[in-house]
TORTOR-756938 format. One record per residue (C-alpha): x, y, z; residue in three letters; residue number from 0. Coordinates in nm, 4 decimals, decimal comma. Layout:
! residues N
[node [X; Y; Z]; ALA; NUM];
...
! end
This chain:
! residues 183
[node [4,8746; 10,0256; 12,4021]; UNK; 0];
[node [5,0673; 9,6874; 12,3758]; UNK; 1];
[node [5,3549; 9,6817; 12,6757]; UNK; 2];
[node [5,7228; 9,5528; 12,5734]; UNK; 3];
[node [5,6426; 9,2382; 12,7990]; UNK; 4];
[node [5,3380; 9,1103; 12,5286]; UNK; 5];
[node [5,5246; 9,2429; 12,2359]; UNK; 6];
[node [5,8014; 9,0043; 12,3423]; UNK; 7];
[node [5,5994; 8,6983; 12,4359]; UNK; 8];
[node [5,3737; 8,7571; 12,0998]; UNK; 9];
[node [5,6920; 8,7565; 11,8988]; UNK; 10];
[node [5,8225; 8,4238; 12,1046]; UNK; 11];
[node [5,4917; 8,2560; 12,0223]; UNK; 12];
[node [5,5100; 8,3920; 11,6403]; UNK; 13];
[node [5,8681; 8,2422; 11,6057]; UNK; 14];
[node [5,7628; 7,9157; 11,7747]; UNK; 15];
[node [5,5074; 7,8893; 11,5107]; UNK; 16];
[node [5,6745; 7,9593; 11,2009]; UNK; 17];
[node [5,9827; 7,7702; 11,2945]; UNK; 18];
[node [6,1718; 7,5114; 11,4727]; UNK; 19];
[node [6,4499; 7,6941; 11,5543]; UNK; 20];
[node [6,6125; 7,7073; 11,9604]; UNK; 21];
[node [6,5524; 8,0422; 12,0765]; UNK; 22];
[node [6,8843; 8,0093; 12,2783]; UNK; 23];
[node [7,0279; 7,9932; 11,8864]; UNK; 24];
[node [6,9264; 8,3125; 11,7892]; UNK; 25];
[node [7,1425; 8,5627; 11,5127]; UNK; 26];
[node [7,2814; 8,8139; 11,7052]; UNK; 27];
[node [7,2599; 9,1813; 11,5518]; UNK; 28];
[node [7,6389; 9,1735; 11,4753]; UNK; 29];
[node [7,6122; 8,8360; 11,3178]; UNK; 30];
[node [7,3108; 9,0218; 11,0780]; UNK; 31];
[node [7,5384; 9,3301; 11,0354]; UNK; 32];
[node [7,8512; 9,0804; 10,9470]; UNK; 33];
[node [7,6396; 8,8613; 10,6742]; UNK; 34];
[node [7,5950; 9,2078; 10,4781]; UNK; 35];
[node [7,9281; 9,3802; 10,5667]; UNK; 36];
[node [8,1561; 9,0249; 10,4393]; UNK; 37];
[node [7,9909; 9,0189; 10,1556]; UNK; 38];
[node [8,0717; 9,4396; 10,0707]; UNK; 39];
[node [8,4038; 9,3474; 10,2176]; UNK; 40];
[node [8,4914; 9,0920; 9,9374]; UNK; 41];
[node [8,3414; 9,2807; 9,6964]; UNK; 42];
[node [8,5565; 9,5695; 9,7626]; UNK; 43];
[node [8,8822; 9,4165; 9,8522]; UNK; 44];
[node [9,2589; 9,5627; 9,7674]; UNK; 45];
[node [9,3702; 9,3170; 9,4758]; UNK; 46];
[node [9,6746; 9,3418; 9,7304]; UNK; 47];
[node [9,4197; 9,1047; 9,9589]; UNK; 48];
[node [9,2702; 8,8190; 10,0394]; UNK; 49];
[node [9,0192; 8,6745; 10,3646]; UNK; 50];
[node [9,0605; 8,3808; 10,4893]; UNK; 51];
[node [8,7467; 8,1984; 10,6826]; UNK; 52];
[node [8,8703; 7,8805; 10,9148]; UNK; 53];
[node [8,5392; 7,8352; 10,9773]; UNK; 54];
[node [8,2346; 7,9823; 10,7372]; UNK; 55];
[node [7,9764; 8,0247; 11,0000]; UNK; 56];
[node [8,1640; 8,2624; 11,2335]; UNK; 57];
[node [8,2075; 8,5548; 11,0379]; UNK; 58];
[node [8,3271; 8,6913; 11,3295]; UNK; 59];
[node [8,6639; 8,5166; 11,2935]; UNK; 60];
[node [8,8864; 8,5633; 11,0178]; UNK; 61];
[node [9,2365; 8,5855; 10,8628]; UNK; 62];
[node [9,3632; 8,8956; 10,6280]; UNK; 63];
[node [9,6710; 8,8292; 10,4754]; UNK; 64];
[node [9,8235; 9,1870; 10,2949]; UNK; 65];
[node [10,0936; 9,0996; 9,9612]; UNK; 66];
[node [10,2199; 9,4767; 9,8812]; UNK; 67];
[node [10,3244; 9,4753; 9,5623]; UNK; 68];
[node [10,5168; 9,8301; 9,6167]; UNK; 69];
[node [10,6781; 9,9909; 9,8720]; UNK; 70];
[node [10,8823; 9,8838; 10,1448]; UNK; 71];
[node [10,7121; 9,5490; 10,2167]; UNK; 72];
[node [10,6734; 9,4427; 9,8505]; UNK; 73];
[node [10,7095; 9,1247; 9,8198]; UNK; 74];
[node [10,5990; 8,9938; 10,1931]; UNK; 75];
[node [10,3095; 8,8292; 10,2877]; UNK; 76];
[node [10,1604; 8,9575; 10,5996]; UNK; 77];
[node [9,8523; 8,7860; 10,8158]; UNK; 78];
[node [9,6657; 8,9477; 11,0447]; UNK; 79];
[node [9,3924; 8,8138; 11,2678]; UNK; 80];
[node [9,0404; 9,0070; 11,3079]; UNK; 81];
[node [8,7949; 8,8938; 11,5256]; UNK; 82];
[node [8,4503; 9,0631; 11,6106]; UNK; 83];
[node [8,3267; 9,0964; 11,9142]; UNK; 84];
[node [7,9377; 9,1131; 12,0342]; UNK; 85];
[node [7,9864; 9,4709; 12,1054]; UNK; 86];
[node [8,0551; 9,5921; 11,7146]; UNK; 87];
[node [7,9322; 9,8000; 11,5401]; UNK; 88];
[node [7,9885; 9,9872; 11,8569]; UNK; 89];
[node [8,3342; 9,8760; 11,9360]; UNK; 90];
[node [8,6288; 9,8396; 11,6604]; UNK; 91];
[node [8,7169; 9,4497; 11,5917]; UNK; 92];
[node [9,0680; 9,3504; 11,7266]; UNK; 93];
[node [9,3070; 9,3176; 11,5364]; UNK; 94];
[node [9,6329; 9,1857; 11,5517]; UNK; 95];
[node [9,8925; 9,0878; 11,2612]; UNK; 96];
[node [10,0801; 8,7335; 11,3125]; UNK; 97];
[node [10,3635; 8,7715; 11,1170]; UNK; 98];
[node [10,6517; 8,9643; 11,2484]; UNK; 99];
[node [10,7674; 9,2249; 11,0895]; UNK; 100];
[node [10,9706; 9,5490; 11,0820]; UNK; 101];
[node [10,7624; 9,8637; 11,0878]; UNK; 102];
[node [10,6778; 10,1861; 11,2399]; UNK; 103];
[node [10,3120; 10,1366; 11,2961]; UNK; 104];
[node [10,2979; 9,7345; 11,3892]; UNK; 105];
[node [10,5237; 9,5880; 11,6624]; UNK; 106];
[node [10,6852; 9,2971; 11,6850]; UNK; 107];
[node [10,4301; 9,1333; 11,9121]; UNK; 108];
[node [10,1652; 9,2353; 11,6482]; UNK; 109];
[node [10,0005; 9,5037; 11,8066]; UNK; 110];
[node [9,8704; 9,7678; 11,5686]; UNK; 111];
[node [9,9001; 10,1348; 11,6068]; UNK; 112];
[node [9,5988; 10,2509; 11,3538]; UNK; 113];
[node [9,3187; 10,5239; 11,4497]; UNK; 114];
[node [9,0650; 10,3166; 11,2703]; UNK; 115];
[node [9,1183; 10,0466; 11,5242]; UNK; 116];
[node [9,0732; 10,2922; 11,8440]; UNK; 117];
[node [8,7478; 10,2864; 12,0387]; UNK; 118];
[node [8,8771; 10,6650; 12,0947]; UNK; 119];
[node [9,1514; 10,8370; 11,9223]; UNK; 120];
[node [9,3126; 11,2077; 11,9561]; UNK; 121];
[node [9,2766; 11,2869; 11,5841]; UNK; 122];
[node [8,9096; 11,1907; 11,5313]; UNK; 123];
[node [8,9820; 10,9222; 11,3166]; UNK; 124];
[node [8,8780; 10,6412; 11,5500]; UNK; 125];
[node [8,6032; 10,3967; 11,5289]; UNK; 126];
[node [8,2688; 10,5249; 11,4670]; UNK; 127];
[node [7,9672; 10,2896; 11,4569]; UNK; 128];
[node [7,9266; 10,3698; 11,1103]; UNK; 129];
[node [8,2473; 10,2335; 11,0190]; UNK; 130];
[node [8,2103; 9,8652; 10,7793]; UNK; 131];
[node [8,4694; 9,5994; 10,7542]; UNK; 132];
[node [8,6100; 9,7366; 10,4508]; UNK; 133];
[node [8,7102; 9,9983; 10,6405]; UNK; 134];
[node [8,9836; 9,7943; 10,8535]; UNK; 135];
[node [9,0915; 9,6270; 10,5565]; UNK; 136];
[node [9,1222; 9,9055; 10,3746]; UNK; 137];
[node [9,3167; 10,0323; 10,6750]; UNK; 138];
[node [9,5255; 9,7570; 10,7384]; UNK; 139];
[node [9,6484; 9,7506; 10,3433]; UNK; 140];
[node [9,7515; 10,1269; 10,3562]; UNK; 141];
[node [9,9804; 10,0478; 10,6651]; UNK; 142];
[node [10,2166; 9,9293; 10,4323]; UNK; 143];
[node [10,1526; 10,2323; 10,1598]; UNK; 144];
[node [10,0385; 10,5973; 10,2184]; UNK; 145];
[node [9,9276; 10,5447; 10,6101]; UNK; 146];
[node [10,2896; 10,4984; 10,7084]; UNK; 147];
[node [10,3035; 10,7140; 11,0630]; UNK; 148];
[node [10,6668; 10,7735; 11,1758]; UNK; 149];
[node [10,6126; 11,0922; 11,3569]; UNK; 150];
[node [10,4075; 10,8573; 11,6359]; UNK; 151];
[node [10,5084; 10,5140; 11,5801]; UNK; 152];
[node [10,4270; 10,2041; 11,8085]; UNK; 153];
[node [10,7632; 10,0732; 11,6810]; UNK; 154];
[node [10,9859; 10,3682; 11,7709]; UNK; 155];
[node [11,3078; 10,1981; 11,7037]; UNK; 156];
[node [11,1819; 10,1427; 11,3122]; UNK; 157];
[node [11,0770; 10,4937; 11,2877]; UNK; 158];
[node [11,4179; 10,6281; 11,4197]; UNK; 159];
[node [11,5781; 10,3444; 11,1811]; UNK; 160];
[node [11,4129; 10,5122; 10,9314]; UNK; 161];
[node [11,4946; 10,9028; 10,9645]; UNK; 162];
[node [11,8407; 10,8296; 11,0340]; UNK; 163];
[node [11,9258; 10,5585; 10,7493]; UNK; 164];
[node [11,6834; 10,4597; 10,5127]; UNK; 165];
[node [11,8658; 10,1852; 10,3361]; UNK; 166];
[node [11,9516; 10,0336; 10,6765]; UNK; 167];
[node [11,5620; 10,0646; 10,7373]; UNK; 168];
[node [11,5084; 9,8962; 10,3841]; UNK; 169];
[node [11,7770; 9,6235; 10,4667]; UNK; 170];
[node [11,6100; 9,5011; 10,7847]; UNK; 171];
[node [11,2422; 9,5280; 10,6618]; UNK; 172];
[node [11,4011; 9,2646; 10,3765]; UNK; 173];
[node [11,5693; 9,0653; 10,6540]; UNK; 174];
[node [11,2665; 9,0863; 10,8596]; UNK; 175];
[node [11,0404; 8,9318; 10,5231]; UNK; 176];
[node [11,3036; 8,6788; 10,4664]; UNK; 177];
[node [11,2933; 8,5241; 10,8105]; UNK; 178];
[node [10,9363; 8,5950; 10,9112]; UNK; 179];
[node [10,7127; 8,6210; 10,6232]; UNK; 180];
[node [10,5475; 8,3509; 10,3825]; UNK; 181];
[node [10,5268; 8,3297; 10,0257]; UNK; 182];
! end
């Protein structure tokens, strides 16, 4: 029976042989889960929108920017920062949105109030390890379509806004665009 400690050294020595590589540079396993899971994700994208690499070998670092073309937020453009960390597929990536806008489920400081994005959540829609990329995008689009939560907002001042006058809630999402978001 071959102990951990010699299957470990064999495949050093194996590696060492077949390649020149540092050891101390080796792919993590979310860096070999990311290569597959950006290329689904840009495969499967919203036409609504579009990643944004600063840097093309760190996967693990990216921009989203959202452009609803209906709703209350058509015509913004909304950015929103996602960075993996070593612990995914176990752990959600953080997210946070850098534009400012007015709604229910996103606050002004850009946190992000979606199940998807919750290590644990109460309606057993939080991150599961089986969860991809996509997934979050996917998410992150439909916060500005059919995911729209005013019954438990982070933003509690939109979602009253909202039941009480929903022109006044229209008007300031526009002012909100105007001021904050690019085009």
């Amino acid at each position: 029976m071959i102990t951990l400690t010699r299957k470990l050294k064999k495949e050093s020595e194996v590696q060492s042989c077949t390649s020149q590589t540092d050891p101390s540079k080796r792919v993590s396993i979310r860096d070999k889960l990311l290569i597959k899971e950006v290329q689904e994700m840009e495969q499967t994208l919203p036409t609504t929108c579009k990643v944004k690499f600063n840097n093309p070998h760190h996967l693990h670092d990216f921009q989203l920017i959202v452009t609803p073309d209906e709703g209350f937020w058509h015509g913004g453009q909304f950015y929103f920062h996602i960075y993996v960390t070593e612990d995914y597929n176990m752990a959600p990536p953080t997210v946070k949105c850098q534009t400012k806008l007015w709604h229910p489920n996103i606050s002004e400081d850009g946190e992000i109030c979606l199940s998807l994005l919750r290590q644990n959540s109460i309606d057993g829609m939080g991150w599961a390890p089986t969860r991809r990329l996509k997934d979050v995008i996917w998410g992150l689009n439909s916060l500005f379509t059919d995911l729209l939560n005013f019954d438990d907002p982070l933003n509690s001042e939109a979602a009253e806004l909202y039941q009480k006058d929903k022109e006044l809630f229209r008007n300031k999402v526009c002012e909100y665009i105007t001021q904050y978001s690019k085009r």
